[in-house]
C-alpha positions as CSV (number, residue, x, y, z in Angstrom):
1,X,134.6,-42.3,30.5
2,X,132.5,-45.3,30.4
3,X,132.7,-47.9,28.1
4,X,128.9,-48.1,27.8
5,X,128.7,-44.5,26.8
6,X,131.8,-45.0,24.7
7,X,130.3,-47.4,22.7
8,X,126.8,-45.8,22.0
9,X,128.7,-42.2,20.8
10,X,130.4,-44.8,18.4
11,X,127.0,-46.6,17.3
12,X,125.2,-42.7,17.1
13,X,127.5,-41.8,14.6
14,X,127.9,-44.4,12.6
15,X,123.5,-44.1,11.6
16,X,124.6,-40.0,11.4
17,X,126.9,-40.8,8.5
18,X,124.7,-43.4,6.8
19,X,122.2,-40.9,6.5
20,X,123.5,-38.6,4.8
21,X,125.6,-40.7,2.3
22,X,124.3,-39.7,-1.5
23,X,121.4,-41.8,-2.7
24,X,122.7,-44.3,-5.1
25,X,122.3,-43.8,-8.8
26,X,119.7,-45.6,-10.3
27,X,120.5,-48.3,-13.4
28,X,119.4,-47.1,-16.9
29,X,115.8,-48.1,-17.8
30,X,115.3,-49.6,-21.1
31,X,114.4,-47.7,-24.3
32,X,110.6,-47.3,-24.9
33,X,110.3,-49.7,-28.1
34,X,108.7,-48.3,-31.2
35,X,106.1,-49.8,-33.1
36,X,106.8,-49.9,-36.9
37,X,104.2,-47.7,-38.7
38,X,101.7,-49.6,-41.0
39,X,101.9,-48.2,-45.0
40,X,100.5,-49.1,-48.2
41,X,97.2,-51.2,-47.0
42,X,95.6,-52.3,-50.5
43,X,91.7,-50.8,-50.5
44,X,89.2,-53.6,-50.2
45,X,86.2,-51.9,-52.0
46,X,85.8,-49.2,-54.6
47,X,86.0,-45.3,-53.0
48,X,83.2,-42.8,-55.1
49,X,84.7,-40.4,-57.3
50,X,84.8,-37.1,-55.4
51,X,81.7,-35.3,-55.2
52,X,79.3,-38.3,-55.1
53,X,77.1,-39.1,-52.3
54,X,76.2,-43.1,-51.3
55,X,71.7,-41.7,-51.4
56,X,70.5,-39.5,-54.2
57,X,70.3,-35.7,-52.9
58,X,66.4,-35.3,-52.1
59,X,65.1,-31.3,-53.0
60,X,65.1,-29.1,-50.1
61,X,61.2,-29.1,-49.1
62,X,60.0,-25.4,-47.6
63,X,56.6,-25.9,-45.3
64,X,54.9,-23.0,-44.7
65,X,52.6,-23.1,-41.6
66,X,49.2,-21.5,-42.1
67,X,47.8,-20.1,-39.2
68,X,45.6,-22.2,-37.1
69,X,41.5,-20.4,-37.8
70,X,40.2,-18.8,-34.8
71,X,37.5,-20.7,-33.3
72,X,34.6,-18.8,-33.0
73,X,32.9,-18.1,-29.1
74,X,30.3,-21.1,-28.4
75,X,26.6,-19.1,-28.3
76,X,24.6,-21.4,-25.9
77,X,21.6,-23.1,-27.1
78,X,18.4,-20.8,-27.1
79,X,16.6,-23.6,-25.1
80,X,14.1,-21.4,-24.0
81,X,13.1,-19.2,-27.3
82,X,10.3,-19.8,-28.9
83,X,10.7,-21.9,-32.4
84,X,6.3,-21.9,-33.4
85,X,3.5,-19.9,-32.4
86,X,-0.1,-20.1,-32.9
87,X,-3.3,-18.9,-32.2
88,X,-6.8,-20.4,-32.8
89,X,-10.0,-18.6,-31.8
90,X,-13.6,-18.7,-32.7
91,X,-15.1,-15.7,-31.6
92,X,-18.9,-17.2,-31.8
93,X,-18.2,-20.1,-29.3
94,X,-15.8,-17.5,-27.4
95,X,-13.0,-20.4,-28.0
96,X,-9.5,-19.1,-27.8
97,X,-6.7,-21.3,-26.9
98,X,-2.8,-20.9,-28.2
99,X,-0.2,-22.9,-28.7
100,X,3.5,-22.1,-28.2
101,X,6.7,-24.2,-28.9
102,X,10.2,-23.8,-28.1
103,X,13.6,-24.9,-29.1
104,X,13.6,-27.7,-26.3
105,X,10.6,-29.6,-28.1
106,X,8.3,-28.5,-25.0
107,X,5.0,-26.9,-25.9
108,X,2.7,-25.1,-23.7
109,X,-0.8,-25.1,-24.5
110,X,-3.0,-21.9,-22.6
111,X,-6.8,-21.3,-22.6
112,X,-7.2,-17.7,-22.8
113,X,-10.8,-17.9,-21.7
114,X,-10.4,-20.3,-18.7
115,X,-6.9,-19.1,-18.0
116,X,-6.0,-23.2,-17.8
117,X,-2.5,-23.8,-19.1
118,X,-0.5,-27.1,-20.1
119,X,3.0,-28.5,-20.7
120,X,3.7,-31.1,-22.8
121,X,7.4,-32.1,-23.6
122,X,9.3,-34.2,-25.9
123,X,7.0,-32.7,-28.8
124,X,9.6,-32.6,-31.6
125,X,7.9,-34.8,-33.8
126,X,4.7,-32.0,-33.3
127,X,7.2,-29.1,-34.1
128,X,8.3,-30.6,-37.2
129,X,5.0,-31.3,-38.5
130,X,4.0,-27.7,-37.7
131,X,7.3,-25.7,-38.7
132,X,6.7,-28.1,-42.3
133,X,2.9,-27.6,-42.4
134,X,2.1,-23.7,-41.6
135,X,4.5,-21.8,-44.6
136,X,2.4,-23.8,-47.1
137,X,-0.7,-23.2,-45.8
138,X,-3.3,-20.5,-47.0
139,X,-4.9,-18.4,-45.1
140,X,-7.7,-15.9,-46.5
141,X,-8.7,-12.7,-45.3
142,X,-11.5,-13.7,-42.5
143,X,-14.8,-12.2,-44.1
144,X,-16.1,-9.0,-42.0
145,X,-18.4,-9.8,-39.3
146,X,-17.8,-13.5,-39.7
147,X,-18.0,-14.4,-35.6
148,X,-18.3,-17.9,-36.5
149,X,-14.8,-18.6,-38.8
150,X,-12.2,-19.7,-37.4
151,X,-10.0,-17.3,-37.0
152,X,-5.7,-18.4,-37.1
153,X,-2.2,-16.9,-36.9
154,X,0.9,-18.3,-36.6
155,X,4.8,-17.3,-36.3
156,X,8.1,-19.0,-36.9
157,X,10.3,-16.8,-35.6
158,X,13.9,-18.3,-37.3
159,X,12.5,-18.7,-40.5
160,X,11.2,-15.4,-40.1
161,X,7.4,-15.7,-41.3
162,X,4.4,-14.7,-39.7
163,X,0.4,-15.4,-41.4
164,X,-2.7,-14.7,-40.4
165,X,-6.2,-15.4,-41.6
166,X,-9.3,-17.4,-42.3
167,X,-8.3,-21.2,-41.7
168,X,-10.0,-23.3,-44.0
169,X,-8.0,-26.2,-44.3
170,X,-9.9,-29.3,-42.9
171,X,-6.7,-31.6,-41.9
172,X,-5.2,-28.8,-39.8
173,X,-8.5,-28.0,-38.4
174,X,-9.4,-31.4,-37.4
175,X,-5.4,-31.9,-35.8
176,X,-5.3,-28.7,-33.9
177,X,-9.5,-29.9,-32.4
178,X,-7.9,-32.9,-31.4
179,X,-4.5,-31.5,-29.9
180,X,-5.7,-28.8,-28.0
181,X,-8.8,-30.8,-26.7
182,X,-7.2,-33.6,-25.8
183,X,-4.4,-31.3,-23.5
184,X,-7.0,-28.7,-22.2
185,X,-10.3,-30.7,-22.7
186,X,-13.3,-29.6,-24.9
187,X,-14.2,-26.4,-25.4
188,X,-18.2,-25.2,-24.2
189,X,-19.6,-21.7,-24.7
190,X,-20.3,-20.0,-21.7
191,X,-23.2,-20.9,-19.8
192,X,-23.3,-24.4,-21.4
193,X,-25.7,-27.1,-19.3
194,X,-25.7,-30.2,-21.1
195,X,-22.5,-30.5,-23.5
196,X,-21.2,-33.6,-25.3
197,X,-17.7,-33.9,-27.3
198,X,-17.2,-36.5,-29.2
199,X,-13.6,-37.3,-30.8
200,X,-12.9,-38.6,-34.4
201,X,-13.9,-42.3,-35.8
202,X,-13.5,-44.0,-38.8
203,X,-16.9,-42.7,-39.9
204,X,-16.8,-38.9,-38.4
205,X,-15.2,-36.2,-37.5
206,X,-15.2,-34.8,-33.8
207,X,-18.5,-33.4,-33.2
208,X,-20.1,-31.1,-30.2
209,X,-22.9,-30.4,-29.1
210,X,-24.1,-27.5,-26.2
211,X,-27.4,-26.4,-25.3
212,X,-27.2,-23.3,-22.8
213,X,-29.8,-22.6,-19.3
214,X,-31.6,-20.6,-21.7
215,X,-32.3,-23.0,-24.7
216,X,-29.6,-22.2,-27.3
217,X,-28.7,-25.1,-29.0
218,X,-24.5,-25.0,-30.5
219,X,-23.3,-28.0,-32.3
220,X,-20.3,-28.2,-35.3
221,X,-17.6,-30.2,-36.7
222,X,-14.2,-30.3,-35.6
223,X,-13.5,-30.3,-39.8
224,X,-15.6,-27.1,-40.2
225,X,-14.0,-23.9,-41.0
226,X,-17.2,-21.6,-39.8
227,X,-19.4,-22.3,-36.8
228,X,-23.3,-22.2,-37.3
229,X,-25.1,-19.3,-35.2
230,X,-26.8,-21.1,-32.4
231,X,-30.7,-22.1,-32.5
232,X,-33.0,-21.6,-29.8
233,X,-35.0,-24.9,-28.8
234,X,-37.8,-26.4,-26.8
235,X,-36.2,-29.5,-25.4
236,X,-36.5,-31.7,-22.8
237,X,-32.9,-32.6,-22.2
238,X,-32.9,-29.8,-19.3
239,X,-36.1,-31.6,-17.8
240,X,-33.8,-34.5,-17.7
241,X,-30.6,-32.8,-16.4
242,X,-32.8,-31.2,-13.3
243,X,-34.0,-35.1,-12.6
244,X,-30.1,-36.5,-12.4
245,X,-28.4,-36.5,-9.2
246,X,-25.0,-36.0,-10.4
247,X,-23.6,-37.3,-7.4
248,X,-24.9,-40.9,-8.1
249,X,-23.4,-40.7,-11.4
250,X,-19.6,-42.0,-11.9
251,X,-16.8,-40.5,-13.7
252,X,-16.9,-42.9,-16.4
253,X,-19.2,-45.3,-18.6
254,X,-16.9,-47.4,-20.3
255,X,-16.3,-50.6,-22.2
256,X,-14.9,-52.0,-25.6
257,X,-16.6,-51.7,-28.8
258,X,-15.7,-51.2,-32.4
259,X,-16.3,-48.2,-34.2
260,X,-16.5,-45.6,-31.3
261,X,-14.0,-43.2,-29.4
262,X,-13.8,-41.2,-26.3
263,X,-16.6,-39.2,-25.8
264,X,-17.0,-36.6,-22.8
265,X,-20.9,-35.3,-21.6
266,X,-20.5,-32.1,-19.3
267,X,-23.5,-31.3,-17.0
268,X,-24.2,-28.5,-15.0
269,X,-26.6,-27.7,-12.4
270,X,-26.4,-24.5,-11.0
271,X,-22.4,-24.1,-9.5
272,X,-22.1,-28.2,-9.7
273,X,-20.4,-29.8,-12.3
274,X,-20.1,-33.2,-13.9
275,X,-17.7,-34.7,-16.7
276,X,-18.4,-37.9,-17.5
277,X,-16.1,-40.2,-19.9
278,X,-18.1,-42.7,-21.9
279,X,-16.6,-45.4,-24.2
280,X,-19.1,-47.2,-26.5
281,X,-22.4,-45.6,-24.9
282,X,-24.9,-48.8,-26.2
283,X,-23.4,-51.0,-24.1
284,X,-22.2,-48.8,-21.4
285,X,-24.8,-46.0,-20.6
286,X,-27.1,-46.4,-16.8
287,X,-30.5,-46.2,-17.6
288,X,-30.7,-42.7,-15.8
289,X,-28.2,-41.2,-18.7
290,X,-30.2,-42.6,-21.6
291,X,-33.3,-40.1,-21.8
292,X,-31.1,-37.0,-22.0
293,X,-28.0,-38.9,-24.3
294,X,-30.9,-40.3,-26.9
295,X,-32.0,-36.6,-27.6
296,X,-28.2,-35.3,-27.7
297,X,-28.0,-38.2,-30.1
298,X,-30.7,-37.5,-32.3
299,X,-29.6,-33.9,-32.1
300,X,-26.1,-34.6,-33.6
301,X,-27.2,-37.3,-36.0
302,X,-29.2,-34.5,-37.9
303,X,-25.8,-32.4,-37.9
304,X,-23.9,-35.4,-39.4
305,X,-26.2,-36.4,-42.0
306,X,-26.0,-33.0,-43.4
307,X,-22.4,-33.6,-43.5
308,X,-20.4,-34.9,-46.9
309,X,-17.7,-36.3,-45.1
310,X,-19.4,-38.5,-42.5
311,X,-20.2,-42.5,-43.4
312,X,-23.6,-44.2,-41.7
313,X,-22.4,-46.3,-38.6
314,X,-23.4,-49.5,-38.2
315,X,-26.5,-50.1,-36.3
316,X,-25.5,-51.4,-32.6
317,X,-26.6,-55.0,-31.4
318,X,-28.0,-53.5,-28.6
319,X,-29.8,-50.2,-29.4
320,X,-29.1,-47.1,-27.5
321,X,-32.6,-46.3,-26.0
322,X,-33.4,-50.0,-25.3
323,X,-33.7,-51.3,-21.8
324,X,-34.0,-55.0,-22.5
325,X,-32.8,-57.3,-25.0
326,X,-33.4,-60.9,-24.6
327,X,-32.3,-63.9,-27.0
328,X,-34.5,-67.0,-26.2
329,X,-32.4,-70.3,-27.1
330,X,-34.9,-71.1,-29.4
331,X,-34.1,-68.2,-31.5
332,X,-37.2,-65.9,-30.7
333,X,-36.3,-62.5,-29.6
334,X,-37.3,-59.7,-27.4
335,X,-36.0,-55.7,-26.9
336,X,-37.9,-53.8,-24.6
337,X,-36.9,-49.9,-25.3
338,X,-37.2,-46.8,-22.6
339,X,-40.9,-45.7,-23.7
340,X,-42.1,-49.3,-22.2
341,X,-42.6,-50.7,-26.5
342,X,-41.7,-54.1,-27.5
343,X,-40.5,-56.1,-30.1
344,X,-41.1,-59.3,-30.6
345,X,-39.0,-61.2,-33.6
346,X,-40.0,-64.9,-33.8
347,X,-37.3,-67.5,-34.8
348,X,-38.3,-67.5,-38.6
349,X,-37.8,-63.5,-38.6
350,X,-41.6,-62.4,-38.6
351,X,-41.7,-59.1,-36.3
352,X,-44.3,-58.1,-34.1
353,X,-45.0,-54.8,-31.7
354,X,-46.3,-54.4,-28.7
355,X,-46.2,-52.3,-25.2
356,X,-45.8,-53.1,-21.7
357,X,-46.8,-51.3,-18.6
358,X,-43.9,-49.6,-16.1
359,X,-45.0,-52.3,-13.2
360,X,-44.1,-55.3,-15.8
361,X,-41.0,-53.8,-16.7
362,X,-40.2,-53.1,-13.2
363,X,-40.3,-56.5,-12.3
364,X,-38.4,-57.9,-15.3
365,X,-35.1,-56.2,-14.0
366,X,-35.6,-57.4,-10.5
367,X,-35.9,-60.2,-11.1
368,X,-33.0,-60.1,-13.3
369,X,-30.8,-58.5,-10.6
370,X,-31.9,-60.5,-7.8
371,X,-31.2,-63.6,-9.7
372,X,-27.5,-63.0,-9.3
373,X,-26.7,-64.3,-12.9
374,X,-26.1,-60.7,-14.1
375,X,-22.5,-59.3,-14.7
376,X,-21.2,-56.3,-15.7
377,X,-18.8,-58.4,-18.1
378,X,-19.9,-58.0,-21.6
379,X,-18.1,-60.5,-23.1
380,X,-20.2,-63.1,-22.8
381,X,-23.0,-61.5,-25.2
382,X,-20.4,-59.9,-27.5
383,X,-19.0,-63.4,-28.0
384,X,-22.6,-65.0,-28.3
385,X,-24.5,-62.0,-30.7
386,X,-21.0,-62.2,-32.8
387,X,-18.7,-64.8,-32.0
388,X,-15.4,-64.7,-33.8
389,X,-15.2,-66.3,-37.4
390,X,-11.6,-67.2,-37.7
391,X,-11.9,-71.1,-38.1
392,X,-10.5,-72.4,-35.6
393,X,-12.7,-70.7,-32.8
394,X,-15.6,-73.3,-31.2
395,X,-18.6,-71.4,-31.1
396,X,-20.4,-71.2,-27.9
397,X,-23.1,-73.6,-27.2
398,X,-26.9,-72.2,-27.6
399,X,-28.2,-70.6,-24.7
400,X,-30.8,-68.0,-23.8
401,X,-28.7,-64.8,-23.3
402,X,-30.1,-61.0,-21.7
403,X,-28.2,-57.7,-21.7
404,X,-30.0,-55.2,-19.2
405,X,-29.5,-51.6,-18.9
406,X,-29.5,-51.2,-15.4
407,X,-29.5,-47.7,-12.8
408,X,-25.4,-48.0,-12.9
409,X,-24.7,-49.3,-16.0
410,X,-25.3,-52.5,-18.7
411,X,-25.3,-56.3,-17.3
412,X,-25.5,-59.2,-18.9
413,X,-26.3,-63.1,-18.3
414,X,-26.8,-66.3,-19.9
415,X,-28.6,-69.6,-19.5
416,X,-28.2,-73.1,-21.1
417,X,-31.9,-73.2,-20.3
418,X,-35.0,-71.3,-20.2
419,X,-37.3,-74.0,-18.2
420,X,-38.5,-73.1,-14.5
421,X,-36.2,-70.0,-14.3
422,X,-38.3,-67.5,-12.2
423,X,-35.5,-64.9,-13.8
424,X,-37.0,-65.6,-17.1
425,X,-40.8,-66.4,-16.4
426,X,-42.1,-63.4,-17.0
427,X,-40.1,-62.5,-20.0
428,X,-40.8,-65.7,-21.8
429,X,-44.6,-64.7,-20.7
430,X,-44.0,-61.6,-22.4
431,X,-42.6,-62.9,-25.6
432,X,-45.2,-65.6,-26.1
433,X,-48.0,-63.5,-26.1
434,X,-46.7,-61.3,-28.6
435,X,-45.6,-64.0,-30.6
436,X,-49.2,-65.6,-30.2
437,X,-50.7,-62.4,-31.8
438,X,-48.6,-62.8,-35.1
439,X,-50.3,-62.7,-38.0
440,X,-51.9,-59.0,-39.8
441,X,-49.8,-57.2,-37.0
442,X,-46.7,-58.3,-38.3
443,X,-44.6,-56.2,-40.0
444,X,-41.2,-56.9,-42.0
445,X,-38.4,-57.0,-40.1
446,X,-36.0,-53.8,-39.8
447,X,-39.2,-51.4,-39.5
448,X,-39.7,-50.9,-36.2
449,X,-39.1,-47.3,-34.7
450,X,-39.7,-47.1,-31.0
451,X,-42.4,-44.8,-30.5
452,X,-42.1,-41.9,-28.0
453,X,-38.4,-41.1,-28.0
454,X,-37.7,-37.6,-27.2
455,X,-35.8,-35.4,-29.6
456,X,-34.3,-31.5,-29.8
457,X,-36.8,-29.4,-32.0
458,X,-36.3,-26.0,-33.3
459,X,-39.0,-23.8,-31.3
460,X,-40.5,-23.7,-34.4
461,X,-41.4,-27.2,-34.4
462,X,-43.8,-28.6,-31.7
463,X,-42.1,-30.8,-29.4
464,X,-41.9,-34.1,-28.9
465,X,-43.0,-34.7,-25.1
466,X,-40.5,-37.4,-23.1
467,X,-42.4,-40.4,-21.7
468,X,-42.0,-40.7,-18.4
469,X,-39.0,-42.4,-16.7
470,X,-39.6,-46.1,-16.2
C-alpha cells in the first residue's frame, strides 16, 4: 500500500476519534449573591389612625334629570291675514271706499264705486293708530233715512271686535278724508263738472265743492259727520267751463305761499277730463282759471263761515280776482281786478276807484310781456311786498315792482325806475289820473269791493251775471 494513502487513513481517524470524545465538563459558576433584606425603617411622618381619610367625606349628591319640554311646532307667520278692516261710505255723495290692513303692515285701499285700488306698505305706524283708536270709539245707530251720515264699520279680527255705526267723531273723520284721498284722490258725485278739493290748513278743514251738468251744487267738510242735500243753482261757472280749452291748460298751478295746501279742481267736458293741482292759487292761477275759481271761491267761503271750527285767512297781497297790481317807487299804488275796476291808493293811504276799458287793459299786459322784464319767479315781489324781518337781512332797495296774471300763469318784474319806460307809461297814465281825481271820491282805505264778480246763487236768488272776459 502507498505511503500517501497510509498516512491519510492515519490522519482520517485521528479527526474520527476527536469527535466523538465527551464534551468537557464545565467549571462551577459562582453562587448568585443575596442581597440582605432591609428591616425596621423608622417612619418619617405621622400615619392616620385607621379609618380616617386625608379630605373630609363630601355627602353623596343624587341629580335627577327632568325631562327636556317639548318644543312646540313653529306656526308660520299669518303674513297675509288681515289684522284691521274698515268701511266708510256716504250714501248721498255715493262715496264708498275701504280700507284693509294685514299682518305685514301693507294696506290696500279700494274704491268700490270706481273699482280703483291701492297698495301702500310699510303702514305699521297706521295700524297701530287704528288697532288703538277704533275699540274706543263710539258709533251710534245711523238715523233712518239719513243718506247724508257717514256711515262706518270696522273689524279687528285678533282682538275679536267688530262695530258699526254713525261716525261722528271729527279727528277720525278728518284722518280717514285725508288718507283715503290722498291714496285714491278726491271723491265727486257722479256726473260732477266743475269740482274742487281742497286739503286741511291751519285755518280749515278739507273742504269740496261739486256742481253737476244739471246745476246741483254739493259742498261739505271733511270734519262733518252728515252731508248737506245738494242745492240746485243758476251759476255761471258752467258758462266758464264750456269757454276753457282744457287742453291749453297744464297739470299744475303751483308756487309757495304760507297758509295754503294742495288743492285739486276737476273739470269735465263731455267724455274729457281735466285735474289740475294748484298750490297757493293768488299767486299761481292763469287768468283763464280765475272767472270760474273766484265763484267756487265765494261758493265755499259761505260754507266756511257757517263753520265753528274755521279761523278767517289772511287777506292775500295779491287778491285772487285781480289782474294787475302795480307798486310805483313812490309809494302810490294800483290793482286792476278781472271786471276792468281800479284802485288807486296814493302814497299817504287815501283810496280812490275807478274803471278801465278792455282795450286799455289789453295793452297794459302787452306791454308788460313784450318788455321782457317779466318772470315767472315770485320771489322778487314776495321779498319786496314782505321782506324778511330778522335783523340781519338788507332790505331791498325801492323800486317800482308789477305782478301780472297772465294767460299761463302769474309774472312779475321790477324796476329801479319808473322814467321813460314804455312798459310803464300807460300804467303810470292810469294811476295819475285817478290820483288827480282824489278828493269827495275817496273813500277809506280797506273798502273797496270789486264790483261785478260773479258768484253761485241759490235759484232762488237772482244771479249775478259774469262780466265778460277781458
Amino acid at each position: 500500500m502507498p505511503k500517501f494513502i497510509r498516512a491519510f487513513i492515519l490522519l482520517f481517524l485521528f479527526v474520527l476519534a476527536a469527535c466523538s470524545a465527551p464534551a468537557a465538563t464545565p467549571t462551577p459558576a459562582e453562587a448568585v449573591r443575596q442581597l440582605p433584606a432591609i428591616t425596621g425603617i423608622p417612619p418619617t411622618f405621622t400615619p392616620l389612625p385607621p379609618g380616617e381619610q386625608l379630605l373630609p367625606t363630601q355627602p353623596v349628591i343624587t341629580v335627577t334629570q327632568e325631562p327636556l319640554p317639548t318644543v312646540p311646532t313653529k306656526t308660520p307667520v299669518p303674513f297675509g291675514d288681515t289684522a284691521v278692516e274698515l268701511r266708510y261710505t256716504i250714501p248721498e255723495l255715493n262715496l264708498d271706499r275701504r280700507l284693509q290692513g294685514g299682518v305685514n303692515s301693507q294696506i290696500i285701499l279700494v274704491d268700490e264705486i270706481t273699482g280703483k285700488a291701492i297698495k301702500r306698505a310699510n303702514q305699521a305706524g297706521v295700524m297701530l293708530d287704528l288697532q288703538q283708536a277704533l275699540p274706543d270709539l263710539l258709533l251710534l245707530p245711523v238715523p233712518e233715512g239719513c243718506s247724508g251720515c257717514v256711515h262706518f264699520s270696522y273689524e279687528l279680527p285678533f282682538a275679536q271686535e267688530k262695530a258699526e255705526g254713525w261716525l261722528q267723531d271729527p279727528t277720525l273723520l278728518a284722518s280717514l278724508d285725508n288718507y283715503l284721498n290722498v291714496s285714491l284722490g278726491p271723491h265727486f258725485p257722479p256726473g260732477t263738472a266743475v269740482g274742487l278739493y281742497r286739503r286741511a290748513t291751519p285755518f280749515a278743514p278739507a273742504h269740496t265743492i261739486a256742481i253737476t251738468e244739471d246745476g246741483l251744487m254739493y259742498s261739505w267738510l271733511a270734519t262733518e259727520s252728515e252731508v248737506d242735500a245738494p242745492v240746485v243753482v243758476e251759476t255761471a261757472v258752467l258758462d266758464d267751463l264750456n269757454n276753457l280749452t282744457l287742453d291749453d291748460l297744464a297739470d299744475e298751478y303751483v308756487t309757495a305761499c304760507s297758509g295754503t295746501s294742495p288743492e285739486l279742481l276737476y273739470l269735465r267736458q263731455g267724455d274729457v277730463t281735466k285735474e289740475v293741482t294748484i298750490l297757493c292759487p293768488e299767486f299761481a292761477l292763469p287768468a283763464p282759471l280765475v272767472p270760474l275759481y273766484v265763484q267756487l271761491d265765494a261758493a265755499l267761503a259761505a260754507k266756511l263761515a257757517a263753520s265753528e271750527n274755521v279761523l278767517e285767512r289772511p287777506l292775500a297781497a295779491f287778491p285772487l280776482d285781480a289782474l294787475l297790481n302795480y307798486r310805483r317807487i313812490d309809494g302810490a299804488e294800483l290793482t286792476i281786478y278781472q271786471d276792468g275796476t281800479a284802485v288807486a291808493l296814493s302814497s299817504d293811504s287815501q283810496v280812490i276807484t275807478g274803471t278801465i276799458g278792455s282795450s286799455d287793459l289789453i295793452s297794459v299786459t302787452t306791454a308788460l310781456l313784450d318788455s321782457g322784464a317779466m318772470s315767472g319767479d315770485l320771489s322778487l315781489y314776495a321779498a319786496s311786498v314782505a321782506p324778511p324781518d330778522d335783523g340781519t337781512t338788507t332790505p331791498p332797495p325801492p323800486q317800482s315792482l308789477v305782478i301780472m296774471r297772465g294767460g299761463s300763469g302769474v309774472f312779475n318784474g321790477a324796476w329801479p325806475d319808473t322814467a321813460d319806460l314804455p312798459a310803464l307809461a300807460l300804467l303810470n297814465e292810469i294811476l295819475d289820473e285817478l290820483l288827480a281825481g282824489l278828493g269827495d271820491t275817496a273813500v277809506p282805505e280797506g273798502t273797496i269791493t270789486p264790483e261785478g264778480t260773479p258768484e253761485i246763487t241759490p235759484e232762488s236768488t237772482p244771479s249775478v251775471t259774469a262780466a265778460p272776459d277781458s
